[in-house]
ZAMARGU-4260 file (C-alpha; in steps of 0.2 Angstrom, whole numbers, plus 5000, padded with zeros to 4 digits):
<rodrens>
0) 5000/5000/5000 | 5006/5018/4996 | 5012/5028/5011 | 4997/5040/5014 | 5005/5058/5011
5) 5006/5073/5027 | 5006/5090/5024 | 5010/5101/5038 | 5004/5121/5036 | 5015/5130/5046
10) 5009/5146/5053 | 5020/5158/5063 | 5013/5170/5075 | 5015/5186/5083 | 5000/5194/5090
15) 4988/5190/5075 | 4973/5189/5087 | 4962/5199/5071 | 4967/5187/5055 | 4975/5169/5063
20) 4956/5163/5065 | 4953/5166/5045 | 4970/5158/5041 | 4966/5142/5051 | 4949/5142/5043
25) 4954/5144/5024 | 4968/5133/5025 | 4957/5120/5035 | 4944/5121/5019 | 4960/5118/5006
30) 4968/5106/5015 | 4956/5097/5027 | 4966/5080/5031 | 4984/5093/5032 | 4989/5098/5051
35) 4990/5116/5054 | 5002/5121/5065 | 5004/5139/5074 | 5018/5143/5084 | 5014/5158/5094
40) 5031/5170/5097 | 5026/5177/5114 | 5011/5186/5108 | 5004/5197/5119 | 4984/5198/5112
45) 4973/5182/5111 | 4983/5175/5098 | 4984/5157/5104 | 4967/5156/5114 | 4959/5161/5095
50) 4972/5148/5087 | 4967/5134/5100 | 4947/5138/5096 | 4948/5136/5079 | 4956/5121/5080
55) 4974/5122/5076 | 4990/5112/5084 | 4998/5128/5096 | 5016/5128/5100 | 5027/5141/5106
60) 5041/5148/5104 | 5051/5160/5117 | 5066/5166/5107 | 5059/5182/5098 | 5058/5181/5080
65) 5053/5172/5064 | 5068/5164/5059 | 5070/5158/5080 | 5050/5149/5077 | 5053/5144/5058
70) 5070/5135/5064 | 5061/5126/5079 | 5046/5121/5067 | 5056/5113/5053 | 5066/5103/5069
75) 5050/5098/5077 | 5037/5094/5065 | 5038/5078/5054 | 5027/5078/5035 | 5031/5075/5018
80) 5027/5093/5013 | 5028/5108/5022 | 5017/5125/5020 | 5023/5140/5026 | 5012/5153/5028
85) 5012/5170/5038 | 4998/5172/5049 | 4992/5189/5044 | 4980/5184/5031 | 4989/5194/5016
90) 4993/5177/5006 | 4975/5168/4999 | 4974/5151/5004 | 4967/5145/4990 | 4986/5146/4978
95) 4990/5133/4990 | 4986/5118/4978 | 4994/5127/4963 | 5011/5128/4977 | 5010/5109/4980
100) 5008/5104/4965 | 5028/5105/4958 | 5033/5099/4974 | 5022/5083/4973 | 5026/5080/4957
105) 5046/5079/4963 | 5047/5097/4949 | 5054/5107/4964 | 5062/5106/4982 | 5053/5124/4987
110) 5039/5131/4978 | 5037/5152/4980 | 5022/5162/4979 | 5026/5175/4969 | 5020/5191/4974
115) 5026/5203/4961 | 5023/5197/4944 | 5005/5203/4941 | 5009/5218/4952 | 4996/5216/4967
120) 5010/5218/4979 | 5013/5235/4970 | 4997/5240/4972 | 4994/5235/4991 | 5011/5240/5001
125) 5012/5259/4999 | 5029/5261/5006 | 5041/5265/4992 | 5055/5259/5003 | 5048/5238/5003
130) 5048/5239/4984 | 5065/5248/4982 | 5072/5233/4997 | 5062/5220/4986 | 5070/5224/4969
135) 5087/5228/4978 | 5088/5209/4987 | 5082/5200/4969 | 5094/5208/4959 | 5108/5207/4970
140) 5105/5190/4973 | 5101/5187/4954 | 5117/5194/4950 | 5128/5182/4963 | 5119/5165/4957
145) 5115/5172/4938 | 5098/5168/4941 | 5079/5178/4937 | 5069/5175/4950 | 5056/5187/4951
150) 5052/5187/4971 | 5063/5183/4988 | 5055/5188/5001 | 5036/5181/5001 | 5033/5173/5014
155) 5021/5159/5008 | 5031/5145/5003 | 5030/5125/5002 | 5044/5113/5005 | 5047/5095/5002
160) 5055/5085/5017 | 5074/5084/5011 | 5074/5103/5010 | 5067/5107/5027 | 5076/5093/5037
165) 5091/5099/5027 | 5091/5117/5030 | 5101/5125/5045 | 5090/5141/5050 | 5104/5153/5055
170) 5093/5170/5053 | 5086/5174/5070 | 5072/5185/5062 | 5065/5194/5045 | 5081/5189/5036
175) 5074/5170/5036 | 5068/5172/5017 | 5082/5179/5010 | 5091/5165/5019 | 5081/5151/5013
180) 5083/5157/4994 | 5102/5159/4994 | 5102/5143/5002 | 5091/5134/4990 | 5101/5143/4977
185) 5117/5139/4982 | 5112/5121/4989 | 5106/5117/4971 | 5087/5115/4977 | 5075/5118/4964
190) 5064/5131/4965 | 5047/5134/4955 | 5037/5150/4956 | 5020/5153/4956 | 5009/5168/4953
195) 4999/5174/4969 | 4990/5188/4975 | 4994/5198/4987 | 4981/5207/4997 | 4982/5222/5012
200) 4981/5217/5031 | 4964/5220/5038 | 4960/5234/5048 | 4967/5235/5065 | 4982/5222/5062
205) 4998/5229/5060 | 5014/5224/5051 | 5028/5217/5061 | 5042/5222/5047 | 5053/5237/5052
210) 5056/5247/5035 | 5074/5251/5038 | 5082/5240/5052 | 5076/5224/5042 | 5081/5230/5026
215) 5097/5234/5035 | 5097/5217/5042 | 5093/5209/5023 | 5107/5218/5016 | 5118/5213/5029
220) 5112/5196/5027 | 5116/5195/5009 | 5134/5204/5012 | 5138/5189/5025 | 5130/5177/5011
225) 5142/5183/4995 | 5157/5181/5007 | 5152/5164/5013 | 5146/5156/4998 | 5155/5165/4985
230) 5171/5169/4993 | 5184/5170/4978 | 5172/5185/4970 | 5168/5193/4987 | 5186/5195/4992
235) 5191/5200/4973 | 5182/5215/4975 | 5191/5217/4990 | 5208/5212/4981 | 5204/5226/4965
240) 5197/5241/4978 | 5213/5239/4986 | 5224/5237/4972 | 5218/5250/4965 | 5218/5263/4981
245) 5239/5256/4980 | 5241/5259/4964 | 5232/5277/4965 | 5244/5284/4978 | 5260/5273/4974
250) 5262/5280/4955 | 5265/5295/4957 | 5282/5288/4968 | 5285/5278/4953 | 5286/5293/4942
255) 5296/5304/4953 | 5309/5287/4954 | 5306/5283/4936 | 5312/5302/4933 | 5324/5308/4947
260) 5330/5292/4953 | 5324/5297/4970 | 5309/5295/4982 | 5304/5311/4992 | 5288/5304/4995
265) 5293/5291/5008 | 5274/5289/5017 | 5266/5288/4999 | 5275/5274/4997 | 5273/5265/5012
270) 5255/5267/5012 | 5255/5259/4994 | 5265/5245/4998 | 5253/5241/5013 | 5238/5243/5005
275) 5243/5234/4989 | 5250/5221/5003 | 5232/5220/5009 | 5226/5216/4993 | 5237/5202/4991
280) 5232/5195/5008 | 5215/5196/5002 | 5216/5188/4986 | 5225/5173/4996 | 5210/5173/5008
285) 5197/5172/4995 | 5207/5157/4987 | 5209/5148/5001 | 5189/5151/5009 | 5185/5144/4989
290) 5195/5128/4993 | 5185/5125/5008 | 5166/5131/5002 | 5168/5118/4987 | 5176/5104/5000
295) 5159/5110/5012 | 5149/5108/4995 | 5155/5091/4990 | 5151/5085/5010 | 5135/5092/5008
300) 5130/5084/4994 | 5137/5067/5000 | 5127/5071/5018 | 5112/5074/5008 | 5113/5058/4998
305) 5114/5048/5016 | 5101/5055/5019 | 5091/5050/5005 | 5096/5034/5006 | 5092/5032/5025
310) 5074/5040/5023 | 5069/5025/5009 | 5075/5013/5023 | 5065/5018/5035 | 5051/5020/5021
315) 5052/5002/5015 | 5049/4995/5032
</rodrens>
């Protein structure tokens, strides 16, 4: 007999008390045999009394932050394919069918809802600064992994097993989606996206996102992500900023030696020899952090057939 399938929707929380009933609700209608999980994040409404009620699976969380619940959620909870799902009613249940779909069907390892392709997400957030983050996150990340994916921050996504029992949720907050797509990318997970739309929080429930110290915190995250997964290019910028700094203040001393076989300006060219010195150092350094990022690759890889292999084991029994 086949092995009846188990689809976990996972639902993080912070005081969501106005829209965590509805979630529960439309993804209950969708998905009537799926357990909906809600981990609660030390709200402080009636966030899980209202999740309890309408019937959901209540965990909590105490370390503040998404990326803190998301990582817990993914350690805790066993299913062969994960929804992951804000808990502030912005992302329609019903696209959930069209999400599964590639990752049933072994197409894709995550499955995105895309928010921006047919511009809903445009025409519901307001704030010029989320759109200006959005486009600077996609095309930066674009741009490292030569890539065109169209949205990597939404926040409803579905997951097969392999990914989320193979995924180490560093991001202790709003960085977790980046993180999650730099991983898949860099991990070789394959990733399908489908269209959605986007709709505005209801009256009265308030977004939890911080305009500027999260997009801080994404670019950050993406700055630490080019240097540890692409380290040979991170620290050749590095390598031809500083080589370039060198060579601005040491030529002049060149010429003047070149010319007069003398050099007057002594600190010009001890600056430009240590700064073209720190150039070469970092050049060694990317070299070296490539050598290890492909070894780490190659281990990963291996880990993750392991674990492949152990999963049809217990499987077959």
């Amino acid at each position: 007999m086949e092995k009846e399938e188990k689809i976990a929707v996972l639902i993080p929380c912070y005081n969501e008390e106005i829209t965590i009933e509805k979630v529960i609700k439309d993804f209950r209608k969708e998905l009537p045999n799926a357990d909906i999980y809600v981990y609660d994040n030390n709200s402080k409404d009636k966030t899980i009394e209202i999740a309890q009620k309408a019937g959901a699976i209540v965990r909590r969380e105490n370390r503040q932050g998404k990326g803190n619940v998301v990582r817990t959620m993914f350690r805790e909870i066993d299913a062969d394919i994960y929804v992951m799902v804000d808990g502030d009613d912005t992302y329609p249940a019903e696209f959930v069918h069209q999400l599964i779909e590639p990752v049933r069907n072994h197409e894709a390892d995550m499955a995105i809802g895309d928010r921006l392709s047919n511009g809903t997400y445009q025409q519901e957030i307001k704030k010029n600064f989320h759109e200006f983050g959005n486009n600077l996150v996609r095309g930066s990340i674009n741009l490292l992994f030569n890539n065109k994916l169209k949205d990597i921050m939404t926040g409803y996504r579905v997951f097969n097993k392999m990914f989320v029992k193979n995924m180490p949720v560093m991001s202790p907050k709003f960085e977790l989606e980046t993180e999650m797509t730099l991983f898949a990318l860099d991990k070789k997970f394959r990733i399908k996206e489908i269209p959605i739309v986007f709709r505005e929080r209801p009256d009265g429930s308030e977004s939890k996102i911080n305009t500027f110290s999260d997009g801080f915190k994404v670019i950050k995250t993406i700055i630490k992500m080019f240097r540890d997964h692409k380290p040979l290019r991170f620290f050749s910028v590095i390598f031809a900023i500083l080589l370039m700094i060198g060579l601005i203040i040491g030529i002049p001393v060149i010429i003047e030696f070149c010319k007069t076989g003398y050099i007057t300006k002594m600190p010009s060219a001890i600056l430009a020899t240590g700064v073209i010195t720190l150039a070469v150092i970092a050049e060694q350094c990317g070299l070296i952090l490539h050598t290890i990022v492909k070894q780490h690759r190659e281990d990963y890889e291996l880990n993750l057939l392991r674990w492949k292999q152990i999963e049809e084991l217990k499987n077959n029994k």
